[in-house]
PDB file of N, CA, C and O in Angstrom:
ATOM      1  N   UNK A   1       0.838  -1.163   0.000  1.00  0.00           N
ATOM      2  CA  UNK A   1       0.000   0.000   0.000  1.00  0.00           C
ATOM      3  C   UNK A   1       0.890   1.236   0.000  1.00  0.00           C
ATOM      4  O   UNK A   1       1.831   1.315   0.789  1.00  0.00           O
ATOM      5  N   UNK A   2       0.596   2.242  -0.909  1.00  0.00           N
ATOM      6  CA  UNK A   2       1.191   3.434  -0.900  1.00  0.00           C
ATOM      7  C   UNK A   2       0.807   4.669  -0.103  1.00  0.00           C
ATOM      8  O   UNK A   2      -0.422   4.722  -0.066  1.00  0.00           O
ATOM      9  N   UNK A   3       1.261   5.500   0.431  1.00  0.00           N
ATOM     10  CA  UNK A   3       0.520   6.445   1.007  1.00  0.00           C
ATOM     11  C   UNK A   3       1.097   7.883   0.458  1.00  0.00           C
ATOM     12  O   UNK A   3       2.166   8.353   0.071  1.00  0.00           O
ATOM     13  N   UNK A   4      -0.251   8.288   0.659  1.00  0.00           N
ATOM     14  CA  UNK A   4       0.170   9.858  -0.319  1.00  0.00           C
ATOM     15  C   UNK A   4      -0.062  10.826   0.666  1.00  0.00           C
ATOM     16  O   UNK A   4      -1.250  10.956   0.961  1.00  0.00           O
ATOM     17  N   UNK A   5       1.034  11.814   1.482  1.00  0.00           N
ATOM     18  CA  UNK A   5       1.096  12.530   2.586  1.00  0.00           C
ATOM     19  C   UNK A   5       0.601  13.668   2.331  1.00  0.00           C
ATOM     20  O   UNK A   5       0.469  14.431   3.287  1.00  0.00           O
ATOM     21  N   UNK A   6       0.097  14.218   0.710  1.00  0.00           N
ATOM     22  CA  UNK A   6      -0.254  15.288   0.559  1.00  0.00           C
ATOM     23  C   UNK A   6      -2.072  15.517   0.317  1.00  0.00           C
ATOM     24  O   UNK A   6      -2.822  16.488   0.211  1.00  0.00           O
ATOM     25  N   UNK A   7      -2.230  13.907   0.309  1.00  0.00           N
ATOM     26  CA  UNK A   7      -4.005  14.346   0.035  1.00  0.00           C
ATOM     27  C   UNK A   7      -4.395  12.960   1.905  1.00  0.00           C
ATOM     28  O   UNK A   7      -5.474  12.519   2.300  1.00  0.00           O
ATOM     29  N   UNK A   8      -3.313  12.802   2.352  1.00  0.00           N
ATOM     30  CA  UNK A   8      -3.205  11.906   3.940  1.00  0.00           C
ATOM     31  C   UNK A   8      -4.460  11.018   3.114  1.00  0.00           C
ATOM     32  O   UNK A   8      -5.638  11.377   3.126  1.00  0.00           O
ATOM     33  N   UNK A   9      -3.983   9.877   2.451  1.00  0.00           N
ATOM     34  CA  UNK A   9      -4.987   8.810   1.957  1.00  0.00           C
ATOM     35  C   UNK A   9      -3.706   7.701   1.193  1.00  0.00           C
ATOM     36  O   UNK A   9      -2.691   8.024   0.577  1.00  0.00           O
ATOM     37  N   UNK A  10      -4.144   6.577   1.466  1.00  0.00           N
ATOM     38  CA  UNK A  10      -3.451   5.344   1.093  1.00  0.00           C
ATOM     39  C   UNK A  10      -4.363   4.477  -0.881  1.00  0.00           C
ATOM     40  O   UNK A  10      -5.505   4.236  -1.274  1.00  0.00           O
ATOM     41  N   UNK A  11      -3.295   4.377  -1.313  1.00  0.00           N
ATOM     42  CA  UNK A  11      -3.567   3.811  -2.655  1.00  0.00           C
ATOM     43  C   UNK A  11      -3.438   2.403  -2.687  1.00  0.00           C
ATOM     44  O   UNK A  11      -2.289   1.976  -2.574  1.00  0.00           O
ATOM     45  N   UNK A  12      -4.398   1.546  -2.820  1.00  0.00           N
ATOM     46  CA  UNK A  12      -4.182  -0.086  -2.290  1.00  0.00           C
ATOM     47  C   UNK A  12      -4.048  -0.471  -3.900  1.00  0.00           C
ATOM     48  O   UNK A  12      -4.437   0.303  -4.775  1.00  0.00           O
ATOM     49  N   UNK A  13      -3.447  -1.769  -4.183  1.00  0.00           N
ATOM     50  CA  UNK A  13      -2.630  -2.426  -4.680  1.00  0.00           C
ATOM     51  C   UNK A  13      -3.755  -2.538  -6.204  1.00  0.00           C
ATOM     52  O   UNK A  13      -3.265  -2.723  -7.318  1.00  0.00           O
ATOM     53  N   UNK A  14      -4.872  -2.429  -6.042  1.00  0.00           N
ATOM     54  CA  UNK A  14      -5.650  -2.457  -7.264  1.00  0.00           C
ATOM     55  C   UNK A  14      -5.824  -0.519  -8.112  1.00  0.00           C
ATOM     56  O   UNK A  14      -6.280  -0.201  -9.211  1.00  0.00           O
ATOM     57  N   UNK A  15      -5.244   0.337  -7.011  1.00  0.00           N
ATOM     58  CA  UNK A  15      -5.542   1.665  -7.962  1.00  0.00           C
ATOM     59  C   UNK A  15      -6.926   2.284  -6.744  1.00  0.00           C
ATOM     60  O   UNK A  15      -7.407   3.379  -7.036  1.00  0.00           O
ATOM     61  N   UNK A  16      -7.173   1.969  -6.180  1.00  0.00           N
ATOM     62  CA  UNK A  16      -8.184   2.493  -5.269  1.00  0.00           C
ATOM     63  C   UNK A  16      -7.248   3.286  -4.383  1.00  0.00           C
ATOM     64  O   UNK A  16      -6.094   3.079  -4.007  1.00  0.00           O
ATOM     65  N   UNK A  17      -8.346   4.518  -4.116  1.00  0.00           N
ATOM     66  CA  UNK A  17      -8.008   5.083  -3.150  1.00  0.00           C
ATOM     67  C   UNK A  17      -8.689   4.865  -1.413  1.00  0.00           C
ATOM     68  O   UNK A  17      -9.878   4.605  -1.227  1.00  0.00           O
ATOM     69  N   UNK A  18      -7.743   5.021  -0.351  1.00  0.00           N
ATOM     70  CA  UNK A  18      -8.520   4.879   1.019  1.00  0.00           C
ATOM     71  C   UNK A  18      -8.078   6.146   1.852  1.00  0.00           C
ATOM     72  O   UNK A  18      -6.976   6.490   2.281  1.00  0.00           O
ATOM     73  N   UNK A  19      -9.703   6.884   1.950  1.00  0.00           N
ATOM     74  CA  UNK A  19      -9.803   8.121   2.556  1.00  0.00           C
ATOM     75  C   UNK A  19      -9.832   8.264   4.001  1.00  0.00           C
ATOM     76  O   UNK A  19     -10.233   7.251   4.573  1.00  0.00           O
ATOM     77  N   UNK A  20      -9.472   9.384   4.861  1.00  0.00           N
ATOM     78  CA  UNK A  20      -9.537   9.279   6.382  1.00  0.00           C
ATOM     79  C   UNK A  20     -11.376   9.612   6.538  1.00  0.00           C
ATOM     80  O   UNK A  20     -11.894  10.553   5.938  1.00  0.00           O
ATOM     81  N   UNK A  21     -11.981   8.890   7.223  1.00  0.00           N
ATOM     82  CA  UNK A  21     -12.797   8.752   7.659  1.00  0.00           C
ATOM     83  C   UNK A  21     -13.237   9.438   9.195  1.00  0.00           C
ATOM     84  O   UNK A  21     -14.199  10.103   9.580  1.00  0.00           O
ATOM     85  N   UNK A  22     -12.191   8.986   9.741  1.00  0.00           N
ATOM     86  CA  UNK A  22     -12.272   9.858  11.390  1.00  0.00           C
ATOM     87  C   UNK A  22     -11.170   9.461  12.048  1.00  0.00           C
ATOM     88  O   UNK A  22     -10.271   8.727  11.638  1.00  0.00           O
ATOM     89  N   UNK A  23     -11.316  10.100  13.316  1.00  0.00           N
ATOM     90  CA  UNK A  23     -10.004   9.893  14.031  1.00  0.00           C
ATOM     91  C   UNK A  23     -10.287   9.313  15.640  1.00  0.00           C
ATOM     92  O   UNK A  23     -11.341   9.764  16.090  1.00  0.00           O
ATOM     93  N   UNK A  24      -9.900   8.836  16.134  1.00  0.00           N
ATOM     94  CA  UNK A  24     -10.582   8.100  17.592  1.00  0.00           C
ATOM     95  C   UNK A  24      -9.290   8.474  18.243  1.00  0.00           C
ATOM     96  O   UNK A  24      -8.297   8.607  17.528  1.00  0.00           O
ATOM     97  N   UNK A  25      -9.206   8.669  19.627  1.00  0.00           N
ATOM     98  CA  UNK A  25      -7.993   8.819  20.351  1.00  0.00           C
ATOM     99  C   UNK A  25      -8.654   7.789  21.759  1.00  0.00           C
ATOM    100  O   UNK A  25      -9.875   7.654  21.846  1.00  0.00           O
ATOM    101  N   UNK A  26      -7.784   7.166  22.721  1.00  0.00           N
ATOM    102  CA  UNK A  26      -7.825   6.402  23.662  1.00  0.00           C
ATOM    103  C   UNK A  26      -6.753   6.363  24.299  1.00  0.00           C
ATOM    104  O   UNK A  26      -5.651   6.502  23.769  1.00  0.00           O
ATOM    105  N   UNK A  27      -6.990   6.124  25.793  1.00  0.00           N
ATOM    106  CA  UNK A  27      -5.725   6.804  26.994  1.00  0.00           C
ATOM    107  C   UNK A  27      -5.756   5.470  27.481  1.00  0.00           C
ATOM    108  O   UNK A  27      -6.854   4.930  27.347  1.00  0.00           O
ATOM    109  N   UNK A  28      -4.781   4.719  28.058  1.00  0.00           N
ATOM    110  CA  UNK A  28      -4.361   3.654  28.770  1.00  0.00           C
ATOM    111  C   UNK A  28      -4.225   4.288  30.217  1.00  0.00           C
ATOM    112  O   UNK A  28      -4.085   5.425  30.666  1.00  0.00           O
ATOM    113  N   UNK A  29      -4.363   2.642  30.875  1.00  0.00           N
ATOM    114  CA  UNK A  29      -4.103   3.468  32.125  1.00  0.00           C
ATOM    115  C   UNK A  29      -2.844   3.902  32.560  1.00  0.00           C
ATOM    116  O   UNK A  29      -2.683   4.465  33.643  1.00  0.00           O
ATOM    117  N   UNK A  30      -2.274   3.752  32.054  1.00  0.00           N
ATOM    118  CA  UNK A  30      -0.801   4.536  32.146  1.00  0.00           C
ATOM    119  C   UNK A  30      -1.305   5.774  31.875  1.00  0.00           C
ATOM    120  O   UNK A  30      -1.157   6.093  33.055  1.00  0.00           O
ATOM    121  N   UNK A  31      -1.748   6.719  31.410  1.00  0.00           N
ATOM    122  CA  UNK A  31      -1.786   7.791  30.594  1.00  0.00           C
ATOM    123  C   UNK A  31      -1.529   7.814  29.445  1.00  0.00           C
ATOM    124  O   UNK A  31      -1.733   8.934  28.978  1.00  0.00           O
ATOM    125  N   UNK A  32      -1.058   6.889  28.517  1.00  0.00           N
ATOM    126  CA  UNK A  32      -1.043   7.032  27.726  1.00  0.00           C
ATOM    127  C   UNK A  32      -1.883   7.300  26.542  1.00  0.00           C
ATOM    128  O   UNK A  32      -2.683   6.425  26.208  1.00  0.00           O
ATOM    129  N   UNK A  33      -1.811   8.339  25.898  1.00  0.00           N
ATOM    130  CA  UNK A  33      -2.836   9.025  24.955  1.00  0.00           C
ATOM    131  C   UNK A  33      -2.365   8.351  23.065  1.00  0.00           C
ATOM    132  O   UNK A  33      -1.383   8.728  22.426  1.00  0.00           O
ATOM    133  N   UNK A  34      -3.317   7.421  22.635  1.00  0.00           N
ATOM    134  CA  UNK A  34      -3.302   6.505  21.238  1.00  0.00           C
ATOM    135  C   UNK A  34      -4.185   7.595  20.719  1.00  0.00           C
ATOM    136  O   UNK A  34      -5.092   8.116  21.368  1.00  0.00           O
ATOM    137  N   UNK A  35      -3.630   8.076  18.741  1.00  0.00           N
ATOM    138  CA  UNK A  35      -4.592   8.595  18.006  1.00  0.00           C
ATOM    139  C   UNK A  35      -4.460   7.464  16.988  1.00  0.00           C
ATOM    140  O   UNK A  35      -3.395   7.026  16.553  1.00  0.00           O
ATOM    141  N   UNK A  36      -5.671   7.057  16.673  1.00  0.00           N
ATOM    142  CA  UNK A  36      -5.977   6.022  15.243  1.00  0.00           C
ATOM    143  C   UNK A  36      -6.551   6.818  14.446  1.00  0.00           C
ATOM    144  O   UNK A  36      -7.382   7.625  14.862  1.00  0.00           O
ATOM    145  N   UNK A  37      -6.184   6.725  13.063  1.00  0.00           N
ATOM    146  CA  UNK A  37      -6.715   7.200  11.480  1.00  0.00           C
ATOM    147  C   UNK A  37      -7.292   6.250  11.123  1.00  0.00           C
ATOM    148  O   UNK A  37      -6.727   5.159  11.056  1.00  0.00           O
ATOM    149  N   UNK A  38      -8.847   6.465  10.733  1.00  0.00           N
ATOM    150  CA  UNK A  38      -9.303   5.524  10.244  1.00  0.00           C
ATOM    151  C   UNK A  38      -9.044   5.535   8.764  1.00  0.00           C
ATOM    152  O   UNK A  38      -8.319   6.491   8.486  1.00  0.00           O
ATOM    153  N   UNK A  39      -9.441   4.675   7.501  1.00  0.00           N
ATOM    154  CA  UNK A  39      -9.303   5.124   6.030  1.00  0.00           C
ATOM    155  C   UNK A  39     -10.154   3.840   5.437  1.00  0.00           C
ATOM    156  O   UNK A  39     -10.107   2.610   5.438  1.00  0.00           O
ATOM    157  N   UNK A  40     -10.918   4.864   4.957  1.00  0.00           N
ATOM    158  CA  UNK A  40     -11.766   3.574   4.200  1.00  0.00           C
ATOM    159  C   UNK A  40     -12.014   3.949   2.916  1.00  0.00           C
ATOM    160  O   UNK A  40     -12.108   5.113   2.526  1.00  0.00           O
ATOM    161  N   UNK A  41     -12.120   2.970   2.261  1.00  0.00           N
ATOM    162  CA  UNK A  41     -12.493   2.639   0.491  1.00  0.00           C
ATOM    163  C   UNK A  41     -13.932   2.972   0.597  1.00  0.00           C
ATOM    164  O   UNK A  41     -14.687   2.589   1.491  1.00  0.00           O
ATOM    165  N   UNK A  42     -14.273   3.838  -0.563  1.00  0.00           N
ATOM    166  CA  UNK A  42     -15.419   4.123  -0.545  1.00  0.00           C
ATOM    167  C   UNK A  42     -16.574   3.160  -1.192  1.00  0.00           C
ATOM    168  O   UNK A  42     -17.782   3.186  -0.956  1.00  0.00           O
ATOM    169  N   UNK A  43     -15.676   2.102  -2.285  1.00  0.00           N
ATOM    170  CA  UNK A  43     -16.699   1.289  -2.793  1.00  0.00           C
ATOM    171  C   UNK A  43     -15.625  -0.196  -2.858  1.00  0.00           C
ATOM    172  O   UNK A  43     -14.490   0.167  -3.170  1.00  0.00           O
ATOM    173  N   UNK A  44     -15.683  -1.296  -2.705  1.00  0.00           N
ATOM    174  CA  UNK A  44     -15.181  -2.097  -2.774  1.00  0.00           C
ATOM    175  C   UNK A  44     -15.230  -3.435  -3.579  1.00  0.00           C
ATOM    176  O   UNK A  44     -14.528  -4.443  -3.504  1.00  0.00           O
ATOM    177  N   UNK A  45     -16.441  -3.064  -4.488  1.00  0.00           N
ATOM    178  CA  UNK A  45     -17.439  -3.510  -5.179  1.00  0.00           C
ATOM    179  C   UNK A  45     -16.603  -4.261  -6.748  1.00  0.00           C
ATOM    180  O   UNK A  45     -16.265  -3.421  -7.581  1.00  0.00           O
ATOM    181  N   UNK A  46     -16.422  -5.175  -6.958  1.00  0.00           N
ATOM    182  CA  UNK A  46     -15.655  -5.772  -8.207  1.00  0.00           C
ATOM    183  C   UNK A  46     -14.035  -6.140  -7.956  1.00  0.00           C
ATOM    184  O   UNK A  46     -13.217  -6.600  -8.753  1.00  0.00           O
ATOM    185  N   UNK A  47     -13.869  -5.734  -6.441  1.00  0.00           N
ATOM    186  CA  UNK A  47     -12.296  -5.350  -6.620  1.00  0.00           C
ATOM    187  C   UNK A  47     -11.888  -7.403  -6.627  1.00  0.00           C
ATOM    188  O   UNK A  47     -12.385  -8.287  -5.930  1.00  0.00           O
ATOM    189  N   UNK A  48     -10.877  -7.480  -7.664  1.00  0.00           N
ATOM    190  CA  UNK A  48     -10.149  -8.868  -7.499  1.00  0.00           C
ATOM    191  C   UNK A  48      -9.969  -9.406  -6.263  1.00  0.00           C
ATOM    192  O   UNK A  48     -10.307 -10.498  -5.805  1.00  0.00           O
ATOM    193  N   UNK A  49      -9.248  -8.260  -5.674  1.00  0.00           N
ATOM    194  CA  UNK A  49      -8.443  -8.737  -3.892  1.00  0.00           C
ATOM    195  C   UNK A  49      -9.230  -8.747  -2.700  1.00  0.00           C
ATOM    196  O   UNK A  49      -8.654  -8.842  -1.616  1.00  0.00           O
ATOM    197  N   UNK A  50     -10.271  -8.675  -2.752  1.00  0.00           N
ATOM    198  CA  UNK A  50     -11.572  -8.209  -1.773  1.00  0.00           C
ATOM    199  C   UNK A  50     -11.606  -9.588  -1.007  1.00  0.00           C
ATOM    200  O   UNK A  50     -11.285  -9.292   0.144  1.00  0.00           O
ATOM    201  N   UNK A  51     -11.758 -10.496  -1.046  1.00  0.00           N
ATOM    202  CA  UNK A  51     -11.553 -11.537  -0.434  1.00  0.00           C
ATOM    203  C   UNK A  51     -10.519 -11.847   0.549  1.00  0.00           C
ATOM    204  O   UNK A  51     -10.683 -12.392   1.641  1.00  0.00           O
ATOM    205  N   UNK A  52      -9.051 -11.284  -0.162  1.00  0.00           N
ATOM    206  CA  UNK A  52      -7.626 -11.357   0.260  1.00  0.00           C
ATOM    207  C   UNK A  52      -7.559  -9.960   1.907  1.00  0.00           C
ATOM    208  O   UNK A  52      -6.924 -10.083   2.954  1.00  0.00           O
ATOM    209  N   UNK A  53      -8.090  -9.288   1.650  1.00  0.00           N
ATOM    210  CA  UNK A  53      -7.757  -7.957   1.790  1.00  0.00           C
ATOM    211  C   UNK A  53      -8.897  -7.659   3.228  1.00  0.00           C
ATOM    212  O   UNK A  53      -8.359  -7.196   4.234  1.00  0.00           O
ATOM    213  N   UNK A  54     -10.045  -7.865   3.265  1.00  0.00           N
ATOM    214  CA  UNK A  54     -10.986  -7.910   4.161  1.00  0.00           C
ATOM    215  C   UNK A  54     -10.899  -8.779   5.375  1.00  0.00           C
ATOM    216  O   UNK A  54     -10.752  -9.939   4.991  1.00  0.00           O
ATOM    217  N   UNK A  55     -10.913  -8.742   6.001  1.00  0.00           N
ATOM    218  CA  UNK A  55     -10.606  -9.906   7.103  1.00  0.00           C
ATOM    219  C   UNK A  55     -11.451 -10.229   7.799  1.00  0.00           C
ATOM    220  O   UNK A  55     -12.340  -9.536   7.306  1.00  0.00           O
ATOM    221  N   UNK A  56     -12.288 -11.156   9.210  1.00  0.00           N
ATOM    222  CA  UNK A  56     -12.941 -10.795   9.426  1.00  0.00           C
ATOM    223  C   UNK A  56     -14.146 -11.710   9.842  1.00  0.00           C
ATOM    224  O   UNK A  56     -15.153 -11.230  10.363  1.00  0.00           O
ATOM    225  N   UNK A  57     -14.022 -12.835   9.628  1.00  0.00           N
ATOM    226  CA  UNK A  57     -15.203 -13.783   9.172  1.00  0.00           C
ATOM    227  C   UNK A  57     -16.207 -14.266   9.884  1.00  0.00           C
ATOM    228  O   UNK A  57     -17.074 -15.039   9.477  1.00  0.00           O
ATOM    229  N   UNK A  58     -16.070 -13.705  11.213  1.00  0.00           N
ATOM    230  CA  UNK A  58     -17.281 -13.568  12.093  1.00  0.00           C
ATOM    231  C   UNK A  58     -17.803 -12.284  12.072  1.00  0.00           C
ATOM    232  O   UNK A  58     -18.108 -11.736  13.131  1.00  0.00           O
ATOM    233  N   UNK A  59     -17.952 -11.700  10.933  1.00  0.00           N
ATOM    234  CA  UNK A  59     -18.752 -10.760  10.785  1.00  0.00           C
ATOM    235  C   UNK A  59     -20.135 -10.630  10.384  1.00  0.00           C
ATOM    236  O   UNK A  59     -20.175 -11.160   9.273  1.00  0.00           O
ATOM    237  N   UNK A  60     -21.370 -10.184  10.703  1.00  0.00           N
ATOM    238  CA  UNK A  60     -22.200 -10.391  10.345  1.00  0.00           C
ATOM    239  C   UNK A  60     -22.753  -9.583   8.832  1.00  0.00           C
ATOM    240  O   UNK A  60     -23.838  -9.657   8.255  1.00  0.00           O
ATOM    241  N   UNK A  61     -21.746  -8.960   8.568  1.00  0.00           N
ATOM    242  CA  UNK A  61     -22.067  -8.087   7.319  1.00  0.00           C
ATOM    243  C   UNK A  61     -21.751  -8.837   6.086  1.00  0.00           C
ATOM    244  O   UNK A  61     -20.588  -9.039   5.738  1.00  0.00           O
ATOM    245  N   UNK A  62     -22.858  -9.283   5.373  1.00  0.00           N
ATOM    246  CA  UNK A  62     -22.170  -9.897   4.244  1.00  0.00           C
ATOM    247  C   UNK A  62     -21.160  -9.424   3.670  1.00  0.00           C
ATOM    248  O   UNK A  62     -21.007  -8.239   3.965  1.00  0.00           O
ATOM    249  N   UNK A  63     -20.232  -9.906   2.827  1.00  0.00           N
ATOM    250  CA  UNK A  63     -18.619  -9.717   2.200  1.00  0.00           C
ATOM    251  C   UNK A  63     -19.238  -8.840   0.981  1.00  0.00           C
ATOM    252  O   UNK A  63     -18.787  -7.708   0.807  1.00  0.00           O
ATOM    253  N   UNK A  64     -19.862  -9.143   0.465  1.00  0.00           N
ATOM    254  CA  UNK A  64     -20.933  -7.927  -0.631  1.00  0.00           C
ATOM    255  C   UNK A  64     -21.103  -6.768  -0.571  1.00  0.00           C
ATOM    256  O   UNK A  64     -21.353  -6.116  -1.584  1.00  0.00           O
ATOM    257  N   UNK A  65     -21.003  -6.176   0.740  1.00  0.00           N
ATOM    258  CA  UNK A  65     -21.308  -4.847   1.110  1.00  0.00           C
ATOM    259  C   UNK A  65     -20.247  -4.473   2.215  1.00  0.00           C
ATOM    260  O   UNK A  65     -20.288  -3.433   2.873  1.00  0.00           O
ATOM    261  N   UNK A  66     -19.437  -5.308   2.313  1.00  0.00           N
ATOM    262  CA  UNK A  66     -18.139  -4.663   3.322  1.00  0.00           C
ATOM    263  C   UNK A  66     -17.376  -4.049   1.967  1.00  0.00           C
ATOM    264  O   UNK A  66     -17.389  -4.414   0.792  1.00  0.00           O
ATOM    265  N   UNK A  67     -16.426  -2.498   2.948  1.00  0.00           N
ATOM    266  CA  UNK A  67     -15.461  -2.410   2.148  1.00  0.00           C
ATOM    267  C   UNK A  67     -13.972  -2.195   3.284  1.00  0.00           C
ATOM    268  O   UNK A  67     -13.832  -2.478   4.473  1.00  0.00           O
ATOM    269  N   UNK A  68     -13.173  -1.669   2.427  1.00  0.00           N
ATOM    270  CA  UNK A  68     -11.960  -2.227   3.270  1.00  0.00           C
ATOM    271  C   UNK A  68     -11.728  -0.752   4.184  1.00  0.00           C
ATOM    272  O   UNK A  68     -11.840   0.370   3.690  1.00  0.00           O
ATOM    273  N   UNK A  69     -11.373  -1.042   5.654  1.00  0.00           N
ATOM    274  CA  UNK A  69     -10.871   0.019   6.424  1.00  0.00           C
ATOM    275  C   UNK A  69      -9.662  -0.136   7.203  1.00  0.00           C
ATOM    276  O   UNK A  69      -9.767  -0.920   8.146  1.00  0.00           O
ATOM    277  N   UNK A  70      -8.867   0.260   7.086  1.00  0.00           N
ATOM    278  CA  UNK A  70      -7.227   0.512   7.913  1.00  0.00           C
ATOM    279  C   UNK A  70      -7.371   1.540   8.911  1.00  0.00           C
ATOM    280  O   UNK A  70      -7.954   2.620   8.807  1.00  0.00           O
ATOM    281  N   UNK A  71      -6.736   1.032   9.927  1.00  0.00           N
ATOM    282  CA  UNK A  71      -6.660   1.999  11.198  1.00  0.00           C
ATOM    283  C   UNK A  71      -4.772   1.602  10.979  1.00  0.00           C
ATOM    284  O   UNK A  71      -4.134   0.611  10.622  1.00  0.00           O
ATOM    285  N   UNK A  72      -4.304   3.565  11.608  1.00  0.00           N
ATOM    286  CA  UNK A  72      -3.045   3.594  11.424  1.00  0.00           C
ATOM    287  C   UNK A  72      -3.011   4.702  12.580  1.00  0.00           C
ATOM    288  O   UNK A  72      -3.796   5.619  12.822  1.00  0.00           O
ATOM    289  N   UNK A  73      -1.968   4.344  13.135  1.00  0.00           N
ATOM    290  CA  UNK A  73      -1.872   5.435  14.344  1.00  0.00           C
ATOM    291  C   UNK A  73      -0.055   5.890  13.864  1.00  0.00           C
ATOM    292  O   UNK A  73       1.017   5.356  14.149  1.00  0.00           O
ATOM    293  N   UNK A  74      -0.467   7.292  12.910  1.00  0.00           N
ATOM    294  CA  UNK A  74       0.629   7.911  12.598  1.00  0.00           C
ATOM    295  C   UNK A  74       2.061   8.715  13.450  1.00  0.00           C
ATOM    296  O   UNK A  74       3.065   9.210  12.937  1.00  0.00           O
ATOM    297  N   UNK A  75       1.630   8.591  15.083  1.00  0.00           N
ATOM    298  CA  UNK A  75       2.623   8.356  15.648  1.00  0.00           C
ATOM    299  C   UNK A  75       3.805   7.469  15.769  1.00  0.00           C
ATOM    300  O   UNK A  75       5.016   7.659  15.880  1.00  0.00           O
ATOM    301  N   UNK A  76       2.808   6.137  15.690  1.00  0.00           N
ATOM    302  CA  UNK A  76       3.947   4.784  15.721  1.00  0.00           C
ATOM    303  C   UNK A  76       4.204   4.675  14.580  1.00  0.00           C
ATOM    304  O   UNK A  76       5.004   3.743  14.486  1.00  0.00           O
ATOM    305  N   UNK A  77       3.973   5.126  13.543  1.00  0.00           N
ATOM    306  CA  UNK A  77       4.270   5.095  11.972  1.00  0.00           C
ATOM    307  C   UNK A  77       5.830   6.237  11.569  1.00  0.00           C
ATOM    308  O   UNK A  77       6.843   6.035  10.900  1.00  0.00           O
ATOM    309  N   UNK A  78       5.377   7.315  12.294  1.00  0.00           N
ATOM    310  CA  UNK A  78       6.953   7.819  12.735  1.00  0.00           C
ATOM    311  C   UNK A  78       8.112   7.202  13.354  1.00  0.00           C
ATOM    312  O   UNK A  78       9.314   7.188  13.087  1.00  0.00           O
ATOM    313  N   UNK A  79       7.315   6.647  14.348  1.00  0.00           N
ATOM    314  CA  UNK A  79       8.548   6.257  15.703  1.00  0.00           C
ATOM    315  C   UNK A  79       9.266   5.162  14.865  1.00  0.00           C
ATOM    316  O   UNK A  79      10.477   4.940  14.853  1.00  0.00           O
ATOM    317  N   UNK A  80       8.253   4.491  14.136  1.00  0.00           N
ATOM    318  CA  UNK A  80       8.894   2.981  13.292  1.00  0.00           C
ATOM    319  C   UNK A  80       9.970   3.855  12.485  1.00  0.00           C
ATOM    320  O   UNK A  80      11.099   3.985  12.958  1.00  0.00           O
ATOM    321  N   UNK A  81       9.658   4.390  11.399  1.00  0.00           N
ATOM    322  CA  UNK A  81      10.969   4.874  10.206  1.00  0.00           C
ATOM    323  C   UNK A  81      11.827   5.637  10.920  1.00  0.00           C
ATOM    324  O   UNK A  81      12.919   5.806  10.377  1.00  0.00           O
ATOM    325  N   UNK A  82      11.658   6.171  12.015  1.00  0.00           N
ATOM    326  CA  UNK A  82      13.112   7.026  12.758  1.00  0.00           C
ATOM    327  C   UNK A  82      13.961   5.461  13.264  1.00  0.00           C
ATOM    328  O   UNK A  82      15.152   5.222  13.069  1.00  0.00           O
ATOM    329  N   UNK A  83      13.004   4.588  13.915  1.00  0.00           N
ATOM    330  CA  UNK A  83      13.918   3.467  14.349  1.00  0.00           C
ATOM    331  C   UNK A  83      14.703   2.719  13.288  1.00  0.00           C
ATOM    332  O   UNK A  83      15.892   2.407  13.348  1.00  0.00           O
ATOM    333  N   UNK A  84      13.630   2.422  12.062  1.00  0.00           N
ATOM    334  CA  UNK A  84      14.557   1.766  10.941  1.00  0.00           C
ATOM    335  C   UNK A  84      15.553   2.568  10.024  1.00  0.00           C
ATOM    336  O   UNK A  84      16.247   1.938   9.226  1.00  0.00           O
ATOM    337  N   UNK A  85      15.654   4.073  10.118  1.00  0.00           N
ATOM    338  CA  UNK A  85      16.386   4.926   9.934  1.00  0.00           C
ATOM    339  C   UNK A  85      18.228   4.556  10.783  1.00  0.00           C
ATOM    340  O   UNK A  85      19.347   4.311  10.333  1.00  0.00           O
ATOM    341  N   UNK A  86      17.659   4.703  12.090  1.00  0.00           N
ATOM    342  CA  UNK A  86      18.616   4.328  12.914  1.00  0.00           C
ATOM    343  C   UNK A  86      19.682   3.424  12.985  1.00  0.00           C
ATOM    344  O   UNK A  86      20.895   3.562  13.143  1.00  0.00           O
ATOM    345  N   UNK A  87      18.548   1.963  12.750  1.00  0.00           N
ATOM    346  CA  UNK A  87      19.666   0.906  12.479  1.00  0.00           C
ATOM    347  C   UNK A  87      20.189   0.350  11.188  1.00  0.00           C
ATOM    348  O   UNK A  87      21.016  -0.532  10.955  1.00  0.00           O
ATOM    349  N   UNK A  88      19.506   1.080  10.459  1.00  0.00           N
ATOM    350  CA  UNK A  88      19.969   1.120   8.563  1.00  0.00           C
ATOM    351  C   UNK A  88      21.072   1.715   8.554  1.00  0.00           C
ATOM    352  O   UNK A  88      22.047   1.344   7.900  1.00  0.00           O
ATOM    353  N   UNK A  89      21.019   2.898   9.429  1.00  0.00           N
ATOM    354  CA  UNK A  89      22.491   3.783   8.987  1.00  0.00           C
ATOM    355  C   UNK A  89      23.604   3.038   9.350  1.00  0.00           C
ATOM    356  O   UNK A  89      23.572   1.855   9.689  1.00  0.00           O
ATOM    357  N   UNK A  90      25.034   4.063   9.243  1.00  0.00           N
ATOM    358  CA  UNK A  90      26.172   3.761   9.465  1.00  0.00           C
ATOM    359  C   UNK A  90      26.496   4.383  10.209  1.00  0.00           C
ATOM    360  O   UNK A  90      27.646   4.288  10.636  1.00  0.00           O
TER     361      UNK A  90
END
């Protein structure tokens, strides 16, 4: 999956785009404060990979009318490439 930082939406492997939908935040009891991005496909309808790609199977929504949604919490999405930054270098 590609992500495009200038329209903040992910391009999945068939040419679809996945839009932010909303944002949820949740505190542990530590204090710790989580923000999740949601992003969902607006139609999912014909796609080849829809089967591959959906997960899920105690769901009660038929597979017909699901489409695909990613939650990404763009903090740990930083913290990851500064870390693999880190130990890539020299």
């Amino acid at each position: 999956m590609e992500y495009h930082a200038d329209r903040d939406s992910y391009i999945y492997r068939n040419g679809r785009e996945l839009t932010v939908t909303n944002e949820r935040r949740s505190k542990t009891a530590s204090g710790y404060v989580s923000v999740k991005t949601y992003y969902r496909s607006p139609d999912c309808t014909g796609c080849p990979y829809k089967t591959e790609c959906i997960k899920g199977n105690n769901c009660k929504t038929p597979m017909e009318k699901r489409s695909k949604v990613l939650m990404v919490s763009k903090t740990m999405s930083q913290k990851r490439a500064e870390d693999l930054e880190r130990i890539t270098s020299e």
